[in-house]
C-alpha distance (Angstrom), angle and dihedral (degrees) to the residues before:
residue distance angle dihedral
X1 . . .
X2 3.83 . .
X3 3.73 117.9 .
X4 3.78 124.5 -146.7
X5 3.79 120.0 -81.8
X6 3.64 131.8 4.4
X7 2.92 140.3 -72.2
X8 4.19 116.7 -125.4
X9 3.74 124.2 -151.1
X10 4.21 103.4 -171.5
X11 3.85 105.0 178.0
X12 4.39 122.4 163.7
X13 4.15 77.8 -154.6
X14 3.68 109.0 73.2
X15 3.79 143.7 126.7
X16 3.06 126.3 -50.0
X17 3.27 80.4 36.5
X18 3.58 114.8 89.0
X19 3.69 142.8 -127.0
X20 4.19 129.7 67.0
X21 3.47 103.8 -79.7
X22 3.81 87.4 55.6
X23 4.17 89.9 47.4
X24 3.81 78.6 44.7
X25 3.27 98.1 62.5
X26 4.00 105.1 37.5
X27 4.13 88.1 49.1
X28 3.79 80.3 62.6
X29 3.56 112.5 45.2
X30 4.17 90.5 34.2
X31 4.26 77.2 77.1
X32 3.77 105.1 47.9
X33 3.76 124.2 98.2
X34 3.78 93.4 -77.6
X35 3.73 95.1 -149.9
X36 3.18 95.3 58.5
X37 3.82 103.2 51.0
X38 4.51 136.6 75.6
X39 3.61 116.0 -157.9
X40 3.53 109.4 -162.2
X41 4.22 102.7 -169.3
X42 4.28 134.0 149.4
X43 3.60 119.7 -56.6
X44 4.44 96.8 -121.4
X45 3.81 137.6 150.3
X46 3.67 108.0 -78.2
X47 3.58 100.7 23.3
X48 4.18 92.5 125.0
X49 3.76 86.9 72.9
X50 3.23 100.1 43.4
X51 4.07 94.1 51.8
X52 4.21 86.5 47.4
X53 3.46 81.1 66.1
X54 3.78 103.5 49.4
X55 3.60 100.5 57.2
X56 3.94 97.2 -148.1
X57 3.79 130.5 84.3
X58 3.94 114.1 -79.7
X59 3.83 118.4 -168.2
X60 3.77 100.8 -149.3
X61 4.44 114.5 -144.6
X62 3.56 137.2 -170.7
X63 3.71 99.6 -123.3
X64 4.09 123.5 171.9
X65 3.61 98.2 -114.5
X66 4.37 98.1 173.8
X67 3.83 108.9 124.1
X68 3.39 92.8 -128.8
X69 4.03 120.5 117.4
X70 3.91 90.3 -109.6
X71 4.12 94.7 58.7
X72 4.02 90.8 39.2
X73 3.95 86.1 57.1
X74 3.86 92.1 49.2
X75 3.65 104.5 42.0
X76 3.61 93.0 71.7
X77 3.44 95.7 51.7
X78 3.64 94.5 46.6
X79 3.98 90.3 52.3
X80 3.86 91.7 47.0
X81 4.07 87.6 58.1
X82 3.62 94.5 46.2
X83 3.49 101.5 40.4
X84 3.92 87.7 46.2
X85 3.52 89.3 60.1
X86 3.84 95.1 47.4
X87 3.79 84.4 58.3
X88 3.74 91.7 50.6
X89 3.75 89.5 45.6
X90 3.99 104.3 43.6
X91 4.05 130.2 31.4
X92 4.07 90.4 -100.9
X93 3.70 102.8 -164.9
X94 4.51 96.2 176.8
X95 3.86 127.8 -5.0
X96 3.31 124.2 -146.5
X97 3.52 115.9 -143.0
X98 4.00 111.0 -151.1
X99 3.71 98.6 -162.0
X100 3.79 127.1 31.9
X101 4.05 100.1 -127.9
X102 4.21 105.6 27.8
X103 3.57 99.1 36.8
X104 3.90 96.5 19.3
X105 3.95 85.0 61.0
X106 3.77 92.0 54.3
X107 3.93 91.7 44.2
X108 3.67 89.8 47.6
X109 4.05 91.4 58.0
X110 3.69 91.4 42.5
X111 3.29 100.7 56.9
X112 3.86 90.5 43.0
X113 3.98 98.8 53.8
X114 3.60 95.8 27.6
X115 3.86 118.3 27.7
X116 3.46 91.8 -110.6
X117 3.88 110.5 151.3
X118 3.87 113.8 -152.9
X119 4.33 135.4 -170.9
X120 3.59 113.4 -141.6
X121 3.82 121.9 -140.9
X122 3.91 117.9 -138.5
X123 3.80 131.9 -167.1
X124 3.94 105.9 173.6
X125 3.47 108.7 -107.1
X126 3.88 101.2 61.1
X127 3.83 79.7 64.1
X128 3.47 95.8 49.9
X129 4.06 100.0 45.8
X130 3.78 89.0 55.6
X131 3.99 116.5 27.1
X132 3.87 102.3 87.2
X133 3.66 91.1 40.1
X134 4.09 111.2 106.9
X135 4.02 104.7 -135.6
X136 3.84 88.7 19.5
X137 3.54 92.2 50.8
X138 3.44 100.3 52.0
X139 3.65 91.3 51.6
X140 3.70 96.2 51.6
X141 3.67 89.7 49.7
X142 4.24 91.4 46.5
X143 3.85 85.0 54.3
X144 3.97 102.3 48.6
X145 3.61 89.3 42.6
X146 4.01 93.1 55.1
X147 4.04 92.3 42.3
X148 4.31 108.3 98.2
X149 3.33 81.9 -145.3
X150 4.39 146.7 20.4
X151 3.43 117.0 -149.4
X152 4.04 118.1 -157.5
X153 3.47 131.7 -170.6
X154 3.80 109.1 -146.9
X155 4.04 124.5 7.5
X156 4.10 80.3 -98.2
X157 3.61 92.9 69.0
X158 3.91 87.9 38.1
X159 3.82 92.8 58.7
X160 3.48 88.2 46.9
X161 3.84 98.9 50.8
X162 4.10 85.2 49.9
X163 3.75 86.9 55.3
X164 3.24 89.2 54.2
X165 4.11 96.9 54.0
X166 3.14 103.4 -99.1
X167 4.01 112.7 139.0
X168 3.67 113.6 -109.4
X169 3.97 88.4 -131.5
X170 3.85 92.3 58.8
X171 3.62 83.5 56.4
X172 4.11 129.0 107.7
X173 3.63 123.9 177.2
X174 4.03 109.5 -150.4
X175 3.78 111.5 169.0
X176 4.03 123.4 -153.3
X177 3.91 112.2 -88.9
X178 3.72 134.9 -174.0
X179 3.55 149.6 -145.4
X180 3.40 97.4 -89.4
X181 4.31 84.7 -172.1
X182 3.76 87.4 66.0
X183 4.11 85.5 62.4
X184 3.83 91.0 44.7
X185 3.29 107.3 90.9
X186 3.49 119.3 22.3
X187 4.12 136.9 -168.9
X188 4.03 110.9 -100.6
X189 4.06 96.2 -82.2
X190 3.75 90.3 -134.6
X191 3.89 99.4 41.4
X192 4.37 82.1 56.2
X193 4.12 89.3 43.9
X194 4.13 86.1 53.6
X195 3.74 81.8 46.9
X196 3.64 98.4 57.6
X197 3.63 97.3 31.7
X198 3.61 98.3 -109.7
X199 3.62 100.4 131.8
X200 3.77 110.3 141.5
X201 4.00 99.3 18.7
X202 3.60 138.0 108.8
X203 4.02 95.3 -136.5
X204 3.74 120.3 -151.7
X205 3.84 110.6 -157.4
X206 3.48 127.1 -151.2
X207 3.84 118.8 -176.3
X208 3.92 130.5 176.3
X209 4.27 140.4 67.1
X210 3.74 109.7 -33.4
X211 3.84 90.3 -119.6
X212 3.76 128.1 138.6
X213 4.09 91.2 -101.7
X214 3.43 98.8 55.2
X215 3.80 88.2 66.9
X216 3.83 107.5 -154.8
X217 3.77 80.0 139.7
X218 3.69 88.0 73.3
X219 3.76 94.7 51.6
X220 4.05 87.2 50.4
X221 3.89 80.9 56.0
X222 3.69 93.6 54.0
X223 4.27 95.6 40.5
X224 3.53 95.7 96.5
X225 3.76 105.4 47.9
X226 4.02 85.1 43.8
X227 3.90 90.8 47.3
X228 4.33 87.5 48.7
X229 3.88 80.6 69.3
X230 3.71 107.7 29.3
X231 3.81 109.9 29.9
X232 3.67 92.9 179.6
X233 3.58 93.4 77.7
X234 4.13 132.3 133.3
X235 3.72 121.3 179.7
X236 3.59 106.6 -148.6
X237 4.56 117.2 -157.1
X238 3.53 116.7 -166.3
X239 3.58 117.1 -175.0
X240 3.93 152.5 52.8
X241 3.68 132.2 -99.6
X242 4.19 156.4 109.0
X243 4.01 85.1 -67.8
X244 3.30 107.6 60.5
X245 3.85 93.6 91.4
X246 3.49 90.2 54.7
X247 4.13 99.5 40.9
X248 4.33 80.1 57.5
X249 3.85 92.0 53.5
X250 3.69 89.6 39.3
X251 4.13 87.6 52.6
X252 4.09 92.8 53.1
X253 3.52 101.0 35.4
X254 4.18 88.3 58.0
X255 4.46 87.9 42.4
X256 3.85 96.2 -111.8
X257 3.49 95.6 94.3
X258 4.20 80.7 122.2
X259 3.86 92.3 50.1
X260 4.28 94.6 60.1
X261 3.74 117.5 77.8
X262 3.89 107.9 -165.9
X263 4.10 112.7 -148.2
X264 3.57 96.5 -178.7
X265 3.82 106.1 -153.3
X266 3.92 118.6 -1.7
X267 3.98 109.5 -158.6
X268 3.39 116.8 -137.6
X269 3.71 106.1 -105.3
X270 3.86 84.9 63.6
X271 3.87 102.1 49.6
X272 3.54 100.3 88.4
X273 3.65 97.6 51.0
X274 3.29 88.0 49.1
X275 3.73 93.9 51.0
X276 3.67 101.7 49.0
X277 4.03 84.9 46.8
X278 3.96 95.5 66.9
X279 3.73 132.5 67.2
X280 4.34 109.9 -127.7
X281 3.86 124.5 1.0
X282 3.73 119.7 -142.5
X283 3.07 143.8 -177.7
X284 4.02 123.0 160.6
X285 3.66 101.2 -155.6
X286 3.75 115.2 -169.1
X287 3.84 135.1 178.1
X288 4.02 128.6 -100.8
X289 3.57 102.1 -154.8
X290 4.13 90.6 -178.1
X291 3.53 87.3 54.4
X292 3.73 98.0 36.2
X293 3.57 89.3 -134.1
X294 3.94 126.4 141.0
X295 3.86 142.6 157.2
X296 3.98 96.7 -96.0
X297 3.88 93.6 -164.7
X298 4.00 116.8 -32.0
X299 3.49 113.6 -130.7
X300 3.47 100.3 179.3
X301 4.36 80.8 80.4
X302 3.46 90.7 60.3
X303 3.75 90.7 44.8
X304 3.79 86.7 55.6
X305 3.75 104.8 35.9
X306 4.37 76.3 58.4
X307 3.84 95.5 57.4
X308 3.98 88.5 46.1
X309 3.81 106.7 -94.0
X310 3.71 127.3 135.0
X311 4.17 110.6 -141.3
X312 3.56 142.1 -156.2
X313 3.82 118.6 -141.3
X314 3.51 139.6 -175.6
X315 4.35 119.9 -102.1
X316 3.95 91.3 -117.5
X317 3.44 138.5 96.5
X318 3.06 126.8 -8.4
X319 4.01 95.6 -29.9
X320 3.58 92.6 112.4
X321 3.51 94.9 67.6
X322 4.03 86.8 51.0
X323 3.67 94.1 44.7
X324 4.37 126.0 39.4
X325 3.58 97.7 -144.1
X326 4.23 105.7 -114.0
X327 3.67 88.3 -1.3
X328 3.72 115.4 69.4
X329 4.22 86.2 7.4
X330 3.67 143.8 -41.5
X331 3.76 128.4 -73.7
X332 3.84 122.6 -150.4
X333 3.61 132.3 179.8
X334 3.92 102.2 -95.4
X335 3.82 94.5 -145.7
X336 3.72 90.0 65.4
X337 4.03 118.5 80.5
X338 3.84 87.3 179.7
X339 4.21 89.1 52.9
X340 3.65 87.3 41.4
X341 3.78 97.1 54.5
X342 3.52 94.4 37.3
X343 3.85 90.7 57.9
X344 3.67 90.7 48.5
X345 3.77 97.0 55.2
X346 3.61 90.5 42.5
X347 3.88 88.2 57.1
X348 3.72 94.0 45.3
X349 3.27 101.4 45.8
X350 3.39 109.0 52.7
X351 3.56 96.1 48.7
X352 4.28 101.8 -174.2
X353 3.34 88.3 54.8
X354 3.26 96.2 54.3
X355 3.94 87.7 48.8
X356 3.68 94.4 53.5
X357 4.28 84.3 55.6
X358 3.48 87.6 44.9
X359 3.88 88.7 52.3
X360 3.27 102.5 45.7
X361 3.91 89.7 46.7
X362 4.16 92.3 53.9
X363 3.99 79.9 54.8
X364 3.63 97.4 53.8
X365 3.65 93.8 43.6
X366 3.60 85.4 56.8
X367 3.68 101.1 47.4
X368 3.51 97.8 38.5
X369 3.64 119.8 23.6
X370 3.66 100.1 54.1
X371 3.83 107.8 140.7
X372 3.58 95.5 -152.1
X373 3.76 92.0 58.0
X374 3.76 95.5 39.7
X375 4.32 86.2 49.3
X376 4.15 90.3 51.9
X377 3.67 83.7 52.4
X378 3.64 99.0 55.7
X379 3.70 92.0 39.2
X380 3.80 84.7 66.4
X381 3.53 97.2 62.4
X382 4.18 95.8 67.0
X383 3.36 104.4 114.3
């Protein structure tokens, strides 16, 4: 039964822009009732293709989307006037706020001024960055008090929200899902290995920003001591950012500088293929407490565990509620080359175990990550 007005999702983090909480959120809202929901997301090249493939209405913004201190202090106020006029313009029954300090601002002001009431999305590290800051602090904690209700993404993020105040009953726990179609029907895995030139190797993929967190940096550390006992090996980097530079210098200063194949960024439509055509994903995520910035869930894991790939993760975060330690993959502490190349070899070399992880992963991802399922379930929480 449809319920009057819509309901608004305003988000600075959307497709095409990339990154998993912005795959987060589109898996999602590509499942709800599409007349019956506004997207309001950043004005970028390629945008057309990605709304085709939404369904709904999206009201496309310029928004200043730099990471510098100037474009984090405008975005909210840029949101708040667009999303204000959205209100005006359509019969706005809930907003959903996609990130806790852009959109949350906007959401905040909304439901102040207008009555608007508005859920809040959290990942873990936007609470981290900002909670022991003074003036930031009291913002955040302004904003999560107003929302009706928090959304988390992995019990980490939960605990964290509750640290921050928030009461436990204003609390919902919604996990990333996928398109589990997307995994369906993959390329033949050797036809894509000829393809790539991989013949012969036992590839280790890595795919996500090239940012200090992700830590492919740590499996570059542990290359050589897994490449002493499996000489076969081909570390495989997917993905753009600020540390690519260093990752390269990283690769020749350790002597396997001919052992990493940089892909710079994959698109989406490619990922799976590219997925099902490697061996083991990893990615050691670890924590940055100066930065406040952590791996809130990770689900590129589930993304591989779909396409058939046991993983190795880093203990932090929320990772653990990507990965089930020696079930679905292996988790190693991420500050630890030694653990980290240990766990690799361990994975390569004994190959059916690391087909039963890789099994029981596919099933998981199956059972449990299904966006359509996941999207029904956060449909049920408009009030």
């Amino acid at each position: 039964m449809n319920k009057p007005g819509v309901v608004l999702l305003i988000s600075s983090d959307f497709p095409p822009v990339p990154g998993g909480q912005s795959r987060y959120l589109f898996d999602l809202w590509s499942c709800l009732p599409a007349d019956q929901v506004v997207v309001l997301a950043p004005a970028l090249a390629g945008s057309g293709a990605v709304d085709q493939g939404l369904g709904c209405r999206v009201v496309r913004v310029a928004l200043p989307l730099g990471t510098g201190l100037f474009s984090k202090v405008l975005k909210p106020w840029f949101l708040l006037w667009h999303t204000w006029r959205l209100c005006r313009s359509f019969p706005v029954r809930l907003i959903h706020c996609g990130q806790v300090f852009s959109a949350g601002f906007a959401g905040y002001w909304c439901q102040r001024w207008l009555g608007v009431p508005y859920l809040l999305y959290v990942y873990g590290a936007d609470l981290l960055e900002y909670r022991d800051r003074p003036w930031w602090g009291l913002l955040l904690r302004a904003i999560l008090g107003r929302a009706c209700q928090v959304i988390a993404i992995s019990e980490f993020t939960r605990r964290a929200v509750v640290a921050a105040g928030v009461p436990a009953p204003r609390l919902v726990l919604v996990p990333p899902a996928i398109d589990l179609e997307r995994f369906a029907r993959l390329p033949p895995r050797e036809e894509e290995r000829h393809r790539r030139g991989w013949q012969g190797r036992l590839v280790i993929l890595s795919v996500g920003r090239l940012v200090e967190r992700k830590g492919q940096d740590m499996v570059i550390r542990a290359l050589p001591a897994v490449v002493a006992r499996l000489p076969q090996v081909r570390y495989v980097i997917g993905g753009s950012g600020p540390y690519r530079a260093v990752l390269a210098r990283l690769a020749g200063e350790m002597g396997v500088a001919e052992r990493v194949e940089f892909l710079g960024f994959v698109p989406e439509a490619e990922l799976p293929a590219l997925y099902g055509a490697a061996d083991l994903f990893a990615m050691p995520s670890r924590e940055l407490p100066e930065a406040g910035d952590v791996e809130g869930f990770g689900i590129v894991f589930i993304e591989a565990n779909a396409a058939g790939l046991a993983v190795l993760g880093g203990r932090s975060g929320g990772v653990a509620d990507a990965v089930e330690d020696g079930q679905t993959g292996l988790l190693v502490d991420p500050e630890d080359p030694q653990a980290v190349a240990e766990g690799l070899i361990r994975l390569l070399q004994d190959g059916e175990w690391r087909g039963r992880l890789a099994s029981r992963g596919a099933k998981r991802a199956r059972a449990g990550f299904d966006r359509r399922i996941r999207a029904a379930e956060l449909w049920g929480l408009s009030p």
